[in-house]
N, C-alpha and C positions, 0 to 999 in steps of 0.2 A: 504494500500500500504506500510505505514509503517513496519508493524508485517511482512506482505509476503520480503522486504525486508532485516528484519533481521533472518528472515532465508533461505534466500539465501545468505545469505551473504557467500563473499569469505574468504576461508580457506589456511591459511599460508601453505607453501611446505615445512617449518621445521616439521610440525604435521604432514606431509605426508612422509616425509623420515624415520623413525623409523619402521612408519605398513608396506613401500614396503620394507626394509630388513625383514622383518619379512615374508611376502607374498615370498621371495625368498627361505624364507630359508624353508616354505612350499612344495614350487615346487620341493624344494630341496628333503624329505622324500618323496613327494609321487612317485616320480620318481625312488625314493632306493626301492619301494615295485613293481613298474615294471620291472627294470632290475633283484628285486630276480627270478619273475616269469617267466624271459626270462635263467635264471641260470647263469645271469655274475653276481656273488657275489661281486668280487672285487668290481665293479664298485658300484655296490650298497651301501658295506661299505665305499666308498669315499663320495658318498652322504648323507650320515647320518653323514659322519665325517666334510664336508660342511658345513650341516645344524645346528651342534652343534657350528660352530664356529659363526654361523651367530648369533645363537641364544645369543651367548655370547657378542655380541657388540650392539644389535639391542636396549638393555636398554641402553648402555650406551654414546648411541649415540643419544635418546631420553633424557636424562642429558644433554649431554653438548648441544645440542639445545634449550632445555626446550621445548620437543616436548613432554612431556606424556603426557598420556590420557587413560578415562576410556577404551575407544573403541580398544587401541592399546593394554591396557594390557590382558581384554577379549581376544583377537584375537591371541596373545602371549601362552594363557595357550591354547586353543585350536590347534594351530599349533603344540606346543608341545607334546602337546597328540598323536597327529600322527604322528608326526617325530621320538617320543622317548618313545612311547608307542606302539602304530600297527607295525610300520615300523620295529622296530627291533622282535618284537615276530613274525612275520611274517615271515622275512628272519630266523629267528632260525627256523624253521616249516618248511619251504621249503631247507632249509641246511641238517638236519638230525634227526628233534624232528618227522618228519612224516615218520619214521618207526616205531615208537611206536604206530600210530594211535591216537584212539582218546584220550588217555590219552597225548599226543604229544601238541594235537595238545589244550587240556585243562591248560594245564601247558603255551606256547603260549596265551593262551586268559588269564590266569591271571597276567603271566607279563604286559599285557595291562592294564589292570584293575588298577593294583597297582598304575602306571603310573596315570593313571586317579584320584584314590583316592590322591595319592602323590601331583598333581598340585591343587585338592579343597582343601587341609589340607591346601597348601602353602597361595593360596588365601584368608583364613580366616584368616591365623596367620601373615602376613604381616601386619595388621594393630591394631594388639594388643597393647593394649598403657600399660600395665601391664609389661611388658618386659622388662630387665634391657638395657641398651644400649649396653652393650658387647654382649648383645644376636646377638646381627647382625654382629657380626661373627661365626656366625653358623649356618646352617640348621638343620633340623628337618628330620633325615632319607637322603641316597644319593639321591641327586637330579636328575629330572627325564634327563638330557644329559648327567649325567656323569653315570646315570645307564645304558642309553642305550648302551654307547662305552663302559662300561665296562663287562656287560651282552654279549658279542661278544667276547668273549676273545677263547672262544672254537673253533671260525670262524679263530680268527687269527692264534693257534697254528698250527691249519690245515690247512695254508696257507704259512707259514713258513718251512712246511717240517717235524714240532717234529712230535711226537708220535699221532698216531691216538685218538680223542677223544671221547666213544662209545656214540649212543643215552642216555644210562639212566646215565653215568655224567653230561651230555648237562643238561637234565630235571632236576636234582637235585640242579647242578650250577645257570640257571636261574628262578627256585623256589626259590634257596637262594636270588638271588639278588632282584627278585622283591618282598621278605618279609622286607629285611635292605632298598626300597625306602620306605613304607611305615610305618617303624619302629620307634619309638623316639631315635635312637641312633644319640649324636650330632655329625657331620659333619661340619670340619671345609670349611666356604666360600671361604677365599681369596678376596674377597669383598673389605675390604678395604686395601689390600696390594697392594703394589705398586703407590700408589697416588702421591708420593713424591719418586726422586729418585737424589742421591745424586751427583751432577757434575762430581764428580773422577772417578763414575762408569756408564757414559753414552755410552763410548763408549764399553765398556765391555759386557753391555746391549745387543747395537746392534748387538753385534757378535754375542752373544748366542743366540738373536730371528733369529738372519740368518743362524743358524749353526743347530739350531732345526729346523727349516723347510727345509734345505736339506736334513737332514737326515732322516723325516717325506716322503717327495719324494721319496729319496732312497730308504730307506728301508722302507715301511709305517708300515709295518705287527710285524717287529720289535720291533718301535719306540712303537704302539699302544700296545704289548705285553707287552712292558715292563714297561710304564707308566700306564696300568692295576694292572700290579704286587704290583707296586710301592705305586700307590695310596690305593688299597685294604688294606696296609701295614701300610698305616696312617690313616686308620678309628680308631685303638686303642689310637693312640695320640691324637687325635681331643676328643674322649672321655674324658682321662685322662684331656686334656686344660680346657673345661666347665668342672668338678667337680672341678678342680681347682679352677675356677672364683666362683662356689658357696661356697667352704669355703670359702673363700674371701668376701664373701658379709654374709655369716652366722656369721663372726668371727668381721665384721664389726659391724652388726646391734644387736650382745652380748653387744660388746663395749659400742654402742650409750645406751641401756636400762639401762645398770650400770650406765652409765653416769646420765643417767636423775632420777634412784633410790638415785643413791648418794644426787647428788643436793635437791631432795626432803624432803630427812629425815630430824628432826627437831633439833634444836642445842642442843649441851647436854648444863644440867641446871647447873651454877660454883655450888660448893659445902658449905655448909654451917658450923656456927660456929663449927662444930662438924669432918669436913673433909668429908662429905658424900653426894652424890649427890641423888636427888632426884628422884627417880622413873619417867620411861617416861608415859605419859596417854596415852594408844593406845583409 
């Protein structure tokens, strides 16, 4: 009675609040892969851009609870895979990768793919204890919700009114992107920015999250165009930052070796009646 007991035992509602944003933001993708096949895109890119927002607090609301768990983070990379793996190669294929056919529609199943590989890379190398500590300001290739809204960018131009974007730029844009998710190029997080933020500029703060979400509303097609652009445009800085950090640690750990060479060598020997020092014995 005991054993049966403790595993029935009740389960705190903080462990349960992190998996049901997480289940939300589910419902969320799989719902963007109905409306593509009903042909209201918009709406379906509103749901994927839902679901990526969800996806971006569901950890960090599992923190400040101290609700994780193995079950929650499982559930996390599999929801991702279909919100920001299927979901968006999906809508790209039913938007305009299926005039090309099956080559359309192979180029869509490997943006998936990447996705897929992209969230097992991540799962192994989060717990690499070999890692400098500044590594966790950075990922390993775009991650898969910023690949997903940014692999869409062809949906937004043409939603905006620019210039038409033909089937075979679409296939070659989202072959690019889904080779830089599964690529080693570093990527900066943002992870830990923002943790601290300085009293003078709180209320400056709030304007700008209120000023970027109307304008988000407004204009959504816009906002998402141009924070595509944008970001695509700081993948080379993010780069240049990690090589940075590694001379920095290369130029550190010269130092340290000199250091412990120096200290070891043995004292010269004073010199003797004659002005001459004595030969070292290696």
């Amino acid at each position: 009675m005991e054993a049966r007991r403790q595993r029935f035992r009740r389960i705190p509602v903080r462990l349960l609040l992190p998996n049901m944003i997480t289940l939300l933001a589910l419902c969320a993708g799989l719902t963007a892969i109905r409306l593509a096949f009903e042909q209201k895109l918009e709406w379906a890119l509103a749901a994927i851009v839902f679901a990526a927002a969800l996806d971006g607090i569901d950890g960090r609301v599992a923190r400040m609870v101290k609700g994780q768990s193995k079950f929650g983070a499982e559930l996390d990379s599999l929801a991702d895979f279909v919100n920001f793996g299927c979901a968006p190669g999906l809508i790209l294929y039913l938007w305009g990768l299926h005039d090309l056919g099956n080559v359309g529609w192979i180029v869509a199943m490997v943006f998936a793919i990447c996705g897929a590989l992209r969230l097992a890379r991540f799962n192994v190398m989060i717990d690499d204890p070999n890692k400098p500590l500044w590594a966790g300001n950075f990922f390993t290739g775009i991650p898969a919700p910023a690949g997903a809204l940014v692999v869409m960018l062809p949906i937004y131009v043409d939603l905006v009114g620019g210039p038409k974007v033909g089937s075979t730029p679409a296939l070659v844009y989202t072959l690019a992107i889904g080779l830089l998710m599964v690529s080693k190029l570093p990527v900066l997080s943002g992870k830990r920015v923002g943790k601290r933020v300085d009293p003078d500029v709180v209320l400056p703060v709030f304007v700008a999250v209120v000023l970027f979400f109307a304008l988000l509303i407004a204009y959504p097609w816009w906002v998402l165009s141009i924070g595509t652009v944008v970001y695509l445009a700081s993948l080379p800085f993010g780069w240049h930052t990690y090589r940075e950090y590694q001379r920095h640690d290369a130029e550190a750990a010269a130092a340290q070796v000199a250091h412990v060479d120096a200290s070891a060598a043995p004292p010269l020997q004073p010199p003797d009646e004659h002005g001459e020092r004595p030969a070292r014995l290696n």
